[in-house]
C-alpha positions as CSV (number, residue, x, y, z in Angstrom):
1,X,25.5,-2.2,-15.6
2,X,25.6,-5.3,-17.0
3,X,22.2,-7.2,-18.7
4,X,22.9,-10.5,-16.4
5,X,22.5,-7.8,-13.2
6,X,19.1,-5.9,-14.5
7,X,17.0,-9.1,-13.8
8,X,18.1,-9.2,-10.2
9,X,17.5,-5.7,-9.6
10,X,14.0,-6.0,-11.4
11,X,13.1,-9.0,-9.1
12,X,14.1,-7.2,-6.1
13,X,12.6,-4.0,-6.8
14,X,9.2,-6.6,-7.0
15,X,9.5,-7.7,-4.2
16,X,10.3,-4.3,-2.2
17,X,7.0,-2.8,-3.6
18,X,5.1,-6.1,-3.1
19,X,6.5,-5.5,0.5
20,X,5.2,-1.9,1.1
21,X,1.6,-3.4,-0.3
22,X,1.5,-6.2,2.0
23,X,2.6,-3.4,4.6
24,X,-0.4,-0.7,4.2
25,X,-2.6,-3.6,3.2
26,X,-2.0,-5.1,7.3
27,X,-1.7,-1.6,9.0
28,X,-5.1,-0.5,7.0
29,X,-6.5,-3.8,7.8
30,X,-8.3,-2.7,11.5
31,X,-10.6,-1.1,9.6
32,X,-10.4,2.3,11.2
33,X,-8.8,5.4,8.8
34,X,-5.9,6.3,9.0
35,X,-4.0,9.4,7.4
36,X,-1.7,9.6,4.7
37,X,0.8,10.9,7.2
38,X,0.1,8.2,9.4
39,X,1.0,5.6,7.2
40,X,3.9,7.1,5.7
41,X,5.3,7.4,9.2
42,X,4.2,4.1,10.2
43,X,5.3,2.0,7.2
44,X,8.8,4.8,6.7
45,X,7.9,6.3,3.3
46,X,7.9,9.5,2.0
47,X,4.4,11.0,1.8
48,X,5.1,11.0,-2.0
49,X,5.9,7.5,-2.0
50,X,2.7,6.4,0.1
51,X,0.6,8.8,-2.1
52,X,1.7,6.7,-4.8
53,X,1.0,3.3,-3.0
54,X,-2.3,4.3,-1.8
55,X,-3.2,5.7,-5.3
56,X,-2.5,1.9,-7.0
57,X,-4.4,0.7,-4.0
58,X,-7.4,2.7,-4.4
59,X,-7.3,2.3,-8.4
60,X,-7.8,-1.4,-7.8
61,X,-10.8,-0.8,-5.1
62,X,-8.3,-2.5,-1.9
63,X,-8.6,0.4,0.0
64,X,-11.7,3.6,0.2
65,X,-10.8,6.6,1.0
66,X,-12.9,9.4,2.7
67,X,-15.0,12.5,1.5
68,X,-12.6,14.8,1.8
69,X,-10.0,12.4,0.5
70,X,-7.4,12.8,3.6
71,X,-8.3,9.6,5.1
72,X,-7.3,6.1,3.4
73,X,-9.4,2.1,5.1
74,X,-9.3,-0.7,3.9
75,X,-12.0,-1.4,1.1
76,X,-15.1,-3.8,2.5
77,X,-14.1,-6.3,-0.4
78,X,-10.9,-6.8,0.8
79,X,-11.5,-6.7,4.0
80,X,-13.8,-9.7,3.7
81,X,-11.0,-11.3,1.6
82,X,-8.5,-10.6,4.5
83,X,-9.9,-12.4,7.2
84,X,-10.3,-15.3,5.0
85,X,-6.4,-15.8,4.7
């Protein structure tokens, strides 16, 4: 691979996760909760993948997740936020 292809491939690997954000970010965003399997099937990723996604979401407070931690919402923050786009 040449160094004048890596930048494309970095770019669109950005946007692809940016994507998959945007994508749990507007399922989770009826406020009801929803499953990791649920979303993975919903938004076609592995659960691994989705764990992952909802792991960066949760780290940076855009989603809560239940007691039991089976259950992902969006977070009341960015909820308010949402609706304001």
């Amino acid at each position: 691979m040449t160094n004048s292809v890596a930048p494309l491939m970095a770019e669109e690997t950005r946007v692809n996760i940016a994507y998959v954000l945007d994508q749990v970010l507007i399922l989770l965003s009826d406020g009801r909760w929803h499953t990791e399997e649920e979303i993975s099937k919903m938004i076609h990723l592995s659960l691994q993948e989705t764990g992952a996604i909802l792991t960066f979401l949760l780290r940076f407070a855009f989603i809560q997740k239940d007691e039991e931690g089976n259950r992902a919402k969006i977070s009341p923050l960015t909820e308010e936020y949402w609706h304001r786009l």
